[in-house]
N, C-alpha and C positions, 0 to 999 in steps of 0.2 A: 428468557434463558437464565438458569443460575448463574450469578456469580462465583468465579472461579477463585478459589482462595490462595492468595499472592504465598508463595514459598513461605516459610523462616525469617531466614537470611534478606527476603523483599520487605518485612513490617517497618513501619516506621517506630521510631523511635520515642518510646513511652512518653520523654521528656518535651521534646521539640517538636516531633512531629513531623521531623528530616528523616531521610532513608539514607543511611551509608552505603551507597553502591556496592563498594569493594568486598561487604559482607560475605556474598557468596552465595548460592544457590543452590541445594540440597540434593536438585533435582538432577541437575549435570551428570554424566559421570564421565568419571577421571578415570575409569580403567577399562570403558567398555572396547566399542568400535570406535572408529574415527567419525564415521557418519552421523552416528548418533551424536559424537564430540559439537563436530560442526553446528547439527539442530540444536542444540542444548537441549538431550531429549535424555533420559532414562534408559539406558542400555541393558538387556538381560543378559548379557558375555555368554550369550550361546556361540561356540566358537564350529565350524568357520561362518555360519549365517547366524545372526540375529534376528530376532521375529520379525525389529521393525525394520529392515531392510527387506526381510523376506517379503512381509508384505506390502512394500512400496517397489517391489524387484528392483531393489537396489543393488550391488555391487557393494560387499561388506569388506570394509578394509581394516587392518589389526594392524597396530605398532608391536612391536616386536615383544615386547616383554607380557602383553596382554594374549599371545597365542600360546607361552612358555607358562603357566600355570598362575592365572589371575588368581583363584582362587587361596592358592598356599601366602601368596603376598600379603591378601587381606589379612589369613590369619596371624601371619605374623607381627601385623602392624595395630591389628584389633590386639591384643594378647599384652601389649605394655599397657603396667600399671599407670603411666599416664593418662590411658585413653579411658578411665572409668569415670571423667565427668564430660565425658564427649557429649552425650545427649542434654546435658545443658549448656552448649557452647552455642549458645545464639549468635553470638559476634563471630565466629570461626570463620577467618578469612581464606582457611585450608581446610577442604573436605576430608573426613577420617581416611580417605583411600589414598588421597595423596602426599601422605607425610612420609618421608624418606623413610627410607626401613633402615634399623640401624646395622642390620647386618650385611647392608650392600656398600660397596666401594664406592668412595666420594671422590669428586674430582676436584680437590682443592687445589686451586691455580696457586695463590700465596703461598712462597715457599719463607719458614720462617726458621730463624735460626733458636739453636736451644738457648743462646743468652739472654737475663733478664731484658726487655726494651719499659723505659718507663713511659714508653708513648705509643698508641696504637697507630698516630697520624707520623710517624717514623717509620712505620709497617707498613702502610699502605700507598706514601708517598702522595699524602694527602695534603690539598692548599692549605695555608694555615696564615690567619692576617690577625695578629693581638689587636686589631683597630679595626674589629667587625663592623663597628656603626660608623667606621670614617670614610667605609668604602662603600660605592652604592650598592644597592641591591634593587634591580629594575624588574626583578619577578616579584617583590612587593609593592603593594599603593600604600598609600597613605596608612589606612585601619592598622594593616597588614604590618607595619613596619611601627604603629603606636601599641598592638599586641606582644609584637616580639619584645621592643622591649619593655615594656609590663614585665615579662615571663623574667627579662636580662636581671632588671631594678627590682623590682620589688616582690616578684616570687621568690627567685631565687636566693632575694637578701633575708627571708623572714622563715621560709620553713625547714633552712637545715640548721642542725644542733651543732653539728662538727667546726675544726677550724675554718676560717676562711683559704688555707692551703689547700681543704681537701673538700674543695666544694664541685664537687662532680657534676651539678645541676648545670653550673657553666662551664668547667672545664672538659668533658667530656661532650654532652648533649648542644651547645652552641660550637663549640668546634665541630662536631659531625655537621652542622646546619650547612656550615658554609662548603660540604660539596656534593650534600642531599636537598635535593628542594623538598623530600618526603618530609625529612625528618624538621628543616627549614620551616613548612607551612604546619607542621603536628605542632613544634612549641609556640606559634603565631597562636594560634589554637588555645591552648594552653593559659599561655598567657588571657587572652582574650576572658575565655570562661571566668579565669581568676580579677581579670578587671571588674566583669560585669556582677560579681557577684561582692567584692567589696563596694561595690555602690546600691546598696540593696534598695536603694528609694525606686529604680524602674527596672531589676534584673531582666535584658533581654542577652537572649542563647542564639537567636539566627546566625548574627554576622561571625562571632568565634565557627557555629557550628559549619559553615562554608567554608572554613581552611581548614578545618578536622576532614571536610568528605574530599578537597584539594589533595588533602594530604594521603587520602586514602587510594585515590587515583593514580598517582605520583607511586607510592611504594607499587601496585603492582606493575608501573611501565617499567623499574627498575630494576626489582626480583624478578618477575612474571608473573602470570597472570594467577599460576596455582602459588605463590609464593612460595616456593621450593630455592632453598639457595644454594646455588650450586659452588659458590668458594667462600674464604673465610670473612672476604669482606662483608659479603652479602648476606652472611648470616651476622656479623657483627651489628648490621646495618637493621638486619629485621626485628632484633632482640632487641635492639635500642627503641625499634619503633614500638613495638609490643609495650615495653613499661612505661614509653612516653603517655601512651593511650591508656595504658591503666593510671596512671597520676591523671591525664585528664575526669575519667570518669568519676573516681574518688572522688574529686574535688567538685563536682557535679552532684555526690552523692547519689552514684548509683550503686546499687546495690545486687546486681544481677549481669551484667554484660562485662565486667572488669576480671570476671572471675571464668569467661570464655579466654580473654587475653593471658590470663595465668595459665590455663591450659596450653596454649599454644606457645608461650616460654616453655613451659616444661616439654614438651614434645621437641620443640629444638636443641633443648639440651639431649634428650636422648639419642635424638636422631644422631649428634655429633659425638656420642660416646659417654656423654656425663658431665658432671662438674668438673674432677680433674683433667678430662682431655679438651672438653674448652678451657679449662687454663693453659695447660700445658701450647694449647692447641695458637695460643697469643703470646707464649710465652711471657704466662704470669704477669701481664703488664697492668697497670693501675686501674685503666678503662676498663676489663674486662672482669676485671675484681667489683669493681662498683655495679657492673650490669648486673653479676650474679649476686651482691650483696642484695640490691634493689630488690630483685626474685624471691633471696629469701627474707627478709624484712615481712612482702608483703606475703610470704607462705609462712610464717610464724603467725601473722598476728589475723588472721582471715577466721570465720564463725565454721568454716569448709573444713579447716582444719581438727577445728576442735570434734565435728561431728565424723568424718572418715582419718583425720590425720594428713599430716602435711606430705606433700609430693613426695621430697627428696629427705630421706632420713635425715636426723640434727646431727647423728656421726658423723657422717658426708659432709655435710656443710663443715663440723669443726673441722675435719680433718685437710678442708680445703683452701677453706676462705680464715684463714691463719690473721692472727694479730701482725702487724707488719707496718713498721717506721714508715717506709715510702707512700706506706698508701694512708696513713694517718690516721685521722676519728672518721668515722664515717657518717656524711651529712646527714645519715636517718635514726642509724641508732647512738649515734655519738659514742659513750663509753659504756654504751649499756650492752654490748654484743654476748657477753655470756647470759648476761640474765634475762634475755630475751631469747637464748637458745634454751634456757632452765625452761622458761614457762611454755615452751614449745614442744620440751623433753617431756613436761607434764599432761602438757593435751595429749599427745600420743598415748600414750600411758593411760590415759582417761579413758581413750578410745581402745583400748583393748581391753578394760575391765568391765568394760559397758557393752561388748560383745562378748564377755566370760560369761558375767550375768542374764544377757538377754538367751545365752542356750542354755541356762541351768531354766528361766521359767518357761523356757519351748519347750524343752521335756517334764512337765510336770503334768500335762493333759495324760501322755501315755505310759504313766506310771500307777500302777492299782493301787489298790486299800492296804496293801502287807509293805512292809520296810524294803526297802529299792538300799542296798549297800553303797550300787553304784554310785545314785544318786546324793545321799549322805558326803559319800567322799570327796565328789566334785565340789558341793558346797565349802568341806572341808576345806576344800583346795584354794577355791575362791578366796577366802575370808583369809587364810592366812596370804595370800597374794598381796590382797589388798593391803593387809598389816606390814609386808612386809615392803611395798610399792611407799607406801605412807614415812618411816624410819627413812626409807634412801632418801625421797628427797628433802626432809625435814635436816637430813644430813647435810645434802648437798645446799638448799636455801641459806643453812646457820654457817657454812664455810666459803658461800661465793662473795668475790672480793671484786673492785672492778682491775680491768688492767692495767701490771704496773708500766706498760710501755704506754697507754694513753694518760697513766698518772702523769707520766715524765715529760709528756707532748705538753701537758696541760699548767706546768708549774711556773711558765712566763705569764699567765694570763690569772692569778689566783683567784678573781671574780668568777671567770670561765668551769676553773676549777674547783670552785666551791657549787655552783649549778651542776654540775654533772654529779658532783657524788652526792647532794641530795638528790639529784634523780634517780640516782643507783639505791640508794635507801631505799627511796620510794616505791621502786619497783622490786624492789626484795621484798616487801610487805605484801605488793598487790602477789607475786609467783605464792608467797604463805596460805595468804582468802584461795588462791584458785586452787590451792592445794587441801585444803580444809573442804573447799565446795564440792570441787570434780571429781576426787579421791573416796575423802570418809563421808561426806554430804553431811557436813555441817551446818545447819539452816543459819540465817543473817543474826538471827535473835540470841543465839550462842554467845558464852561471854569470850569465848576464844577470838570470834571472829567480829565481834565488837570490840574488844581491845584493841586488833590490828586495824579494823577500820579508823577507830581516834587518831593511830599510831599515824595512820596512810595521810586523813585530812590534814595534818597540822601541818606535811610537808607539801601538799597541793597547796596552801593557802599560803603556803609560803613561794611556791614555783609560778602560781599561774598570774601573775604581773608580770613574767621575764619572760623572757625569750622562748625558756624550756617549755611555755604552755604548747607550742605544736605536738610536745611529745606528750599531753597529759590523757589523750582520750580513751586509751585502757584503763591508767589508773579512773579516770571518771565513771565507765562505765561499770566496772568491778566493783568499787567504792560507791556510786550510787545503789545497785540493785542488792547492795550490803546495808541499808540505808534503810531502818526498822520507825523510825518516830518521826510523825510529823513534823518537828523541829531540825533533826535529822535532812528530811525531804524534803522541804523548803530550804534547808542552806544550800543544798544540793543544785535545785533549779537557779539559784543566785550564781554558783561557779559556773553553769551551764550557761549562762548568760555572758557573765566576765569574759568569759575565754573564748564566747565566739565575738566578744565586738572588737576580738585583737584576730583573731584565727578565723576565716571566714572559709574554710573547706567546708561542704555542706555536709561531708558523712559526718561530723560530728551531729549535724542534725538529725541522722539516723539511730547515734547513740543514744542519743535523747530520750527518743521515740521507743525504744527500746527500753531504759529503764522505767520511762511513765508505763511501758504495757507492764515491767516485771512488777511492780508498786499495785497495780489492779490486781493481780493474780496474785499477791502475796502481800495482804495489807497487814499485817501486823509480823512479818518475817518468819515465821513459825516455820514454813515449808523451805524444801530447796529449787530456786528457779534458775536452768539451766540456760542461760543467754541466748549462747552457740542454738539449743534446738527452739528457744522460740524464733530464731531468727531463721530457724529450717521451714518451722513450721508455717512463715510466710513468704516462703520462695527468693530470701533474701540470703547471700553471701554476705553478712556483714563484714566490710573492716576497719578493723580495730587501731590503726595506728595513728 
């Protein structure tokens, strides 16, 4: 008998070789009959009988909203600009059918008032012990409770950039621990990954990978099984789980499943009206600023982005996630939040002149041998676009500054503050190469984009002994595949080394991997090689932060 081939959602897992259960099952459906529900069977929403009831004479039962027009629901839920990387959502722990529609009435239990709260566990009347490790915790053993805190110590002491006021990793994410055992067993997780992999002499993945599928078990006894949440807690609750699980896998270096868990952030934010109305919707409290920061950190700096554009416009984002005293530097982009929105504003940007272009040479087959006016024009059109795309943000690179509300944060600690705005330097040079590359395609070998590269290394060589190295692996990989002479490429491989025997995330070993392919395909810099699509073109989301 042939072998029957396991769903999706049943593969194990490229790396390990573990199956996350909670993945989900493709096959199910979530809007058919109930009968079919029960089988976990394929429903064809033939309403009032289904075939496969017809043909087992069953007795076909309909939930209410499945007799009232399945089909308009679908459309409506298929049709958000969300759901366009849905069929690469291998991790999708929510079937496309059953993502809340945003235009249905939610029953948020939490009722919140419109004044600032600077605490989400104020909101929900949530346990709160500042002496988490003084109390037991008898759903952890041993491992379990040497993981956590791994994640408490020493993850969360080394990869954020920001004060130690606005260290969200612990103030947020271990405070939620103590009254989610999901979110509890994700950062055991977490942590764990992050142990076994600063001890690179015998990396094993099992023991972390059995509190990540713990953990996965856990979130749906708590949301349910379709993870649909139905009040504000529970969505706070799942969006935290969603980015915990993408910093896991990052840090695993994966480059394909992190970017199913972005998807389904973004879809809970739609579901709930958007950015502003999950703020408004927490009233604007620090937590829920850090969740949406997290989202967009990792939707700025993603290969996804560069090649379709980021989810949620960088307007949106400025106009939401605002500079603000209370909520401080932020542990991922420190005081780099505008210039991280720049080179975000410029991928977008990229990505629509890379669709101007790709329909001026789709019509060039059904154009004859005599002069096409039309066709002339559009080119016209093109090129000044481009020229004129190129001037703005050459504008906007030569006038961004960093913040002076995080200048001001930062002038008790002048060490602190002299790191941050060479990082800000630094990454104004790298937004310049992606501007030169993406825009007018300036190959590496140019003397424009060799000047800036010298300009970029002397501040990497000066960052990546400190601290700031977590933040260098854009500038690396920008600045490597910028990286024309052998002498050049071997100093290159030497930071690439430096910076993982302090920084032990494995995607930086996918950056790597990526510039030795761009160095093969472009050995003497002469061409332009576009990161973002080599990284398409091997089924990889790379990211970049």
């Amino acid at each position: 008998m042939e072998q029957k081939k396991l769903p999706l959602a049943s593969q194990r897992h490229p790396r390990t070789g573990y199956t996350l259960k909670f993945y989900g099952t493709r096959a199910r459906s979530t809007l058919g009959c109930l009968c079919c529900r029960r089988r976990k069977k394929k429903c064809d929403e033939k309403y009032p009988t289904c075939s496969g009831c017809e043909k087992r004479d069953l007795k076909c039962e309909w939930p209410e909203k499945s007799k009232n027009g399945v089909k308009k629901t679908i459309a409506k839920t298929q049709s958000q600009p969300a759901k366009r990387d849905l069929q690469m959502t291998l991790t999708s722990p929510i079937s496309p059918d059953s993502c809340i529609d945003p235009q249905l009435p939610l029953d948020h239990s939490i009722s919140l008032s419109s004044k600032s709260s600077p605490d989400l566990f104020e909101l929900f009347h949530l346990p709160y012990d500042n002496m988490l490790f003084g109390r037991a915790l008898p759903q952890l053993d041993e491992t379990g409770f040497e993981y956590l805190s791994h994640y408490s110590d020493a993850f969360c002491s080394s990869i954020p950039i920001g004060t130690d006021a606005s260290n969200y990793f612990l103030k947020t994410f271990m405070h939620l621990a103590q009254s989610r055992d999901s979110i509890l067993y994700a950062l055991c997780a977490w942590g764990g990954f992050y142990l076994q992999l600063r001890d690179k002499s015998s990396i094993e993945y099992a023991k972390p990978w059995n509190y990540m599928q713990k953990a996965a078990k856990l979130i749906c006894k708590e949301i349910g099984d379709n993870l649909t949440p139905s009040t504000n807690e529970d969505f706070f609750v799942l969006f935290a789980f969603y980015l915990i699980f993408i910093g896991i896998e990052v840090t695993t270096g994966d480059v394909c499943h992190w970017g199913g868990f972005m998807t389904q952030c973004s879809n809970l934010i739609n579901s709930f009206g958007g950015l502003a109305a999950v703020c408004q919707m927490f009233s604007n409290n620090n937590d829920i600023k850090w969740l949406l920061h997290n989202f967009q950190f990792h939707d700025l700096l993603s290969s996804n982005a560069l090649r379709k554009g980021t989810f949620i416009p960088i307007e949106e984002y400025k106009d939401v996630l605002k500079e603000d005293v209370d909520y401080g530097i932020d542990p991922l982009q420190g005081a780099l939040g505008r210039v991280y929105n720049l080179f975000g504003e410029i991928g977008n940007a990229q990505v629509r002149l890379r669709r101007q272009w790709n329909e001026l040479q789709d019509a060039l087959p059904i154009i004859n041998d005599e002069r096409c006016i039309e066709y002339e024009d559009a080119r016209r059109n093109y090129f000044e676009d481009v020229r004129a795309t190129f001037k703005e943000f050459s504008v906007k690179i030569e006038t961004c500054q960093p913040s002076e509300l995080h200048l001001e944060i930062l002038e008790s600690n002048p060490f602190d503050l002299a790191l941050q705005t060479k990082l800000f330097q630094l990454y104004v040079l790298i937004c310049q190469i992606h501007l030169h590359t993406g825009v007018i395609h300036s190959p590496p070998a140019s003397f424009q984009q060799q000047d800036l590269l010298f300009r970029a290394l002397e501040l990497i060589d000066e960052l990546i002994e400190t601290r700031m190295v977590v933040s260098l692996s854009l500038s690396l990989l920008v600045c490597g595949i910028t990286c024309c002479t052998d002498y050049d490429r071997e100093r290159m491989r030497e930071r690439f080394k430096k910076a993982q025997s302090t920084y032990f995330v494995q995607n930086l070993t996918r950056i790597e991997e990526t510039v030795e392919e761009a160095w093969v395909r472009n050995p003497d810099g002469s061409a332009v090689v576009d990161w973002a699509a080599l990284a398409e073109e091997k089924g990889w989301n790379l990211y970049v932060g």
